[in-house]
C-alpha positions as CSV (number, residue, x, y, z in Angstrom):
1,X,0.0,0.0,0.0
2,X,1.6,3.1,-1.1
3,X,1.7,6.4,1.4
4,X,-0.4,9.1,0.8
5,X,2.2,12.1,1.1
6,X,1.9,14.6,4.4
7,X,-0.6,17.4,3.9
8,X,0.5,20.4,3.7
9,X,-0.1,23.1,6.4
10,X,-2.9,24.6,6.4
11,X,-1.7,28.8,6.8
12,X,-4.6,29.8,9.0
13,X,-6.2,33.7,10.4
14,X,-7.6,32.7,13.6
15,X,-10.6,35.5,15.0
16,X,-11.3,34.6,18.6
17,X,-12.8,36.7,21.2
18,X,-11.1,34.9,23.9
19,X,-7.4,35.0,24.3
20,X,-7.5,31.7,26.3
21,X,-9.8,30.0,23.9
22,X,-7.6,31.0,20.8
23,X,-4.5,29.6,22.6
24,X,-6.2,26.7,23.1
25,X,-7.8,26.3,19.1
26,X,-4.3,27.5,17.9
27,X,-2.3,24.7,19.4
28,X,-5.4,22.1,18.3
29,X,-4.7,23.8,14.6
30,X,-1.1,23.4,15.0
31,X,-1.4,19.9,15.8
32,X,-3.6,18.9,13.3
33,X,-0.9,20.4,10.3
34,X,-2.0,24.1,10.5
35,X,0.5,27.0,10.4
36,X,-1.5,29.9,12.3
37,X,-0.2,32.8,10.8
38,X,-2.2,35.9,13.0
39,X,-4.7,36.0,15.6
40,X,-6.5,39.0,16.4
41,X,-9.2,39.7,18.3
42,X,-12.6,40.2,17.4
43,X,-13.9,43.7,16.7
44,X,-11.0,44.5,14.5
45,X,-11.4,45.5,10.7
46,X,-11.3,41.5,9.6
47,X,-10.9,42.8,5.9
48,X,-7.5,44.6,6.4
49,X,-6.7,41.7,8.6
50,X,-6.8,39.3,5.9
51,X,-5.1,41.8,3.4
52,X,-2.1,41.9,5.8
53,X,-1.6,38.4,5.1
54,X,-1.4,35.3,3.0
55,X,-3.7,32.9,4.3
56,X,-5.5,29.5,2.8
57,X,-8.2,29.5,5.7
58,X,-10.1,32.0,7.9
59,X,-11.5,30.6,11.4
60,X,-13.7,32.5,13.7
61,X,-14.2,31.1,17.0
62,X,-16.9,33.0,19.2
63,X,-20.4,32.5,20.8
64,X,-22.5,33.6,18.0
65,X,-21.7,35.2,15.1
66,X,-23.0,39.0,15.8
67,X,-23.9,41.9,13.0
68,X,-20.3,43.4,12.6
69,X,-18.4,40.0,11.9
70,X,-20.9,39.1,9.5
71,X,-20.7,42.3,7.8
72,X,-16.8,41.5,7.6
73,X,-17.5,38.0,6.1
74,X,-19.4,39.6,3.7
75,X,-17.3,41.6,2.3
76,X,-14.5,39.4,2.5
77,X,-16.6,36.7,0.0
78,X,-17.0,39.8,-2.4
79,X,-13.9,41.5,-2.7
80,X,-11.4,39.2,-1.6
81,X,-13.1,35.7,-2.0
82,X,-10.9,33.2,1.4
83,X,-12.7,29.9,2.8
84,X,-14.4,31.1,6.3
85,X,-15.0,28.5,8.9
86,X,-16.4,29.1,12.2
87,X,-16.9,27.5,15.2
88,X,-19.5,28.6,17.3
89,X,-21.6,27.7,20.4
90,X,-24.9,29.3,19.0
91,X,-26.8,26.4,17.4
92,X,-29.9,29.1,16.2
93,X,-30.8,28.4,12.6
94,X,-30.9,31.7,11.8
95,X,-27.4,32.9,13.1
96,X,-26.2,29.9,10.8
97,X,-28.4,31.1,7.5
98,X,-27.0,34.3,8.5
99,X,-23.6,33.1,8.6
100,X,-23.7,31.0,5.1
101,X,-25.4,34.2,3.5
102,X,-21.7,36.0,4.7
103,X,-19.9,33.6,2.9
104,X,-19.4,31.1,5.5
105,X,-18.5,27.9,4.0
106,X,-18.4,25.7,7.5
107,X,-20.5,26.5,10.6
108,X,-19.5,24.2,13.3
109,X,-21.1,24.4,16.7
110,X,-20.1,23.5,20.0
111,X,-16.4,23.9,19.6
112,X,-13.6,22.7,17.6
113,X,-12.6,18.9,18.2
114,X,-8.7,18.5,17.8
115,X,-9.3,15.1,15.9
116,X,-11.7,16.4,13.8
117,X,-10.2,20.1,13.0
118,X,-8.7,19.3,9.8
119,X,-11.3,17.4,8.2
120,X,-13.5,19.9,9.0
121,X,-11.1,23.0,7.4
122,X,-10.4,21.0,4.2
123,X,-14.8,19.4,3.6
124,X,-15.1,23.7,3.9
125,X,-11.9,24.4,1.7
126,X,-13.7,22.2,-0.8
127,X,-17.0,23.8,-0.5
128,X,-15.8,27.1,-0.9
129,X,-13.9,25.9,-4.4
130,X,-17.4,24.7,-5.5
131,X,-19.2,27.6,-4.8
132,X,-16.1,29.9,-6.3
133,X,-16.4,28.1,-9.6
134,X,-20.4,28.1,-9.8
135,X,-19.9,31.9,-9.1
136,X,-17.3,32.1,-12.1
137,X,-19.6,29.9,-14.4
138,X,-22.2,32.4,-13.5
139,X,-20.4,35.4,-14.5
140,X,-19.0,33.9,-17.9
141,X,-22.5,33.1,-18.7
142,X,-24.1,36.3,-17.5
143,X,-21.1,38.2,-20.0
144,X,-21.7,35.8,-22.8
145,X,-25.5,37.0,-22.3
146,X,-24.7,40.4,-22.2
147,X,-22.6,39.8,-25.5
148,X,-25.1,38.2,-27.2
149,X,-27.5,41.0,-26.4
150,X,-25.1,43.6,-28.1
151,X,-24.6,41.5,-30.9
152,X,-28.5,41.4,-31.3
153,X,-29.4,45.0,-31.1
154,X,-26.8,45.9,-33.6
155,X,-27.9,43.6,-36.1
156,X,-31.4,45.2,-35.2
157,X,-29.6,48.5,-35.8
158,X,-28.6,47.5,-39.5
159,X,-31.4,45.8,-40.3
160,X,-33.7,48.8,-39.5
161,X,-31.4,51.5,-41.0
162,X,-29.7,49.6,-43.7
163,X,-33.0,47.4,-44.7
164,X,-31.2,44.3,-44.6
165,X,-32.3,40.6,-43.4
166,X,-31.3,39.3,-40.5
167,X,-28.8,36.5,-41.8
168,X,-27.3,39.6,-44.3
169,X,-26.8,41.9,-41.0
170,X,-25.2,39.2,-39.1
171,X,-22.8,38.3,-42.2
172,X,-21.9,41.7,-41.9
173,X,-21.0,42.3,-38.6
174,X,-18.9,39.4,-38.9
175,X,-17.1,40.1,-41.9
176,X,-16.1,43.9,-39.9
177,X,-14.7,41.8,-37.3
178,X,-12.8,39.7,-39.2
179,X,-11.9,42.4,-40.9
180,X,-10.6,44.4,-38.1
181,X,-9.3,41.7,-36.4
182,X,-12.3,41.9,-33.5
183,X,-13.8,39.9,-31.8
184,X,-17.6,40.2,-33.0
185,X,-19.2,42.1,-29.4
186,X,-16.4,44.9,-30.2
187,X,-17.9,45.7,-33.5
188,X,-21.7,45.0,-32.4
189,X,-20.5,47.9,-29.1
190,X,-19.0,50.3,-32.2
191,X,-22.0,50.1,-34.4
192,X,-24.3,50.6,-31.5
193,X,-21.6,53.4,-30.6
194,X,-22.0,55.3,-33.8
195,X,-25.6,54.9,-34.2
196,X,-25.8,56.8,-30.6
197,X,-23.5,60.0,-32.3
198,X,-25.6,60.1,-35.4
């Protein structure tokens, strides 16, 4: 049987609002193959936390997750997209759809179990992948949409002021690509550009 080769570490921001209880989930990370780069308390800006460093994980470690740290996760999962895990002792359903809404990708209450901590990082690590390419797929096919719209109203555009068919309006937008080395939604934005001026 061949051996799977050592994981790497894990480089972790731990959030705690108790110094004791962060000394005691940092040495459980360390332990289970994390390196825990910073831990700061909570109340501080989260965001320029995270900026100050180069971290795989996030993990939050607090009663219940209150309006402030959710606003943090928040904009964390917009503008700079990490894996957020927290492990909380408030089992309310709505702190946890709350919390998911943020960005969270694991919500584990009742404290972090040293045998389980790194299964637990890596089943969210994997989640948050998932849901960062679904949001991807989204936005190519939202842009390819948008494109296609383009394309469409300016072969409406030459149809209506160059009377031509639809299949003769496409061919022509085309052929202006090709021949300006474009790709076909720059010409369809110039055409709708210059029908805008005229």
């Amino acid at each position: 049987m061949s051996q799977q080769p050592p994981l790497r570490p894990l480089r972790v921001l731990l959030v705690d609002e108790s110094p004791r209880r962060s000394s005691v989930l940092a040495e459980a990370l360390r332990e289970s193959g994390c390196d825990v780069l910073a831990t700061v308390p909570c109340g501080v800006d989260l965001y320029a936390a995270l900026d100050r460093t180069d971290v795989d994980v996030v993990i939050v470690d607090m009663e219940s997750p209150d309006r402030d740290m959710l606003e943090d996760m928040h904009r964390i999962s917009a503008e700079n997209p990490h894996p957020i895990v927290m492990f909380v002792n408030d089992d309310d359903p709505d702190a946890m759809r709350a919390a998911v809404r943020a960005g969270v990708a694991g919500y584990v209450v009742r404290g972090a179990d040293r045998e389980r901590v790194r299964s637990v990082l890596d089943v969210a690590i994997a989640r948050f992948e998932e849901v960062q390419a679904l949001r991807t797929e989204l936005q190519r096919a939202k842009a390819s949409l948008e494109e296609r719209k383009l394309v469409e109203q300016a072969k409406g555009l030459l149809m209506a002021k160059r009377g031509m068919a639809e299949e003769e309006a496409y061919k022509a937008l085309r052929q202006m690509a090709m021949n300006r080395n474009l790709r076909l939604v720059e010409v369809a934005r110039s055409v709708l550009n210059m029908a805008e001026l005229l």
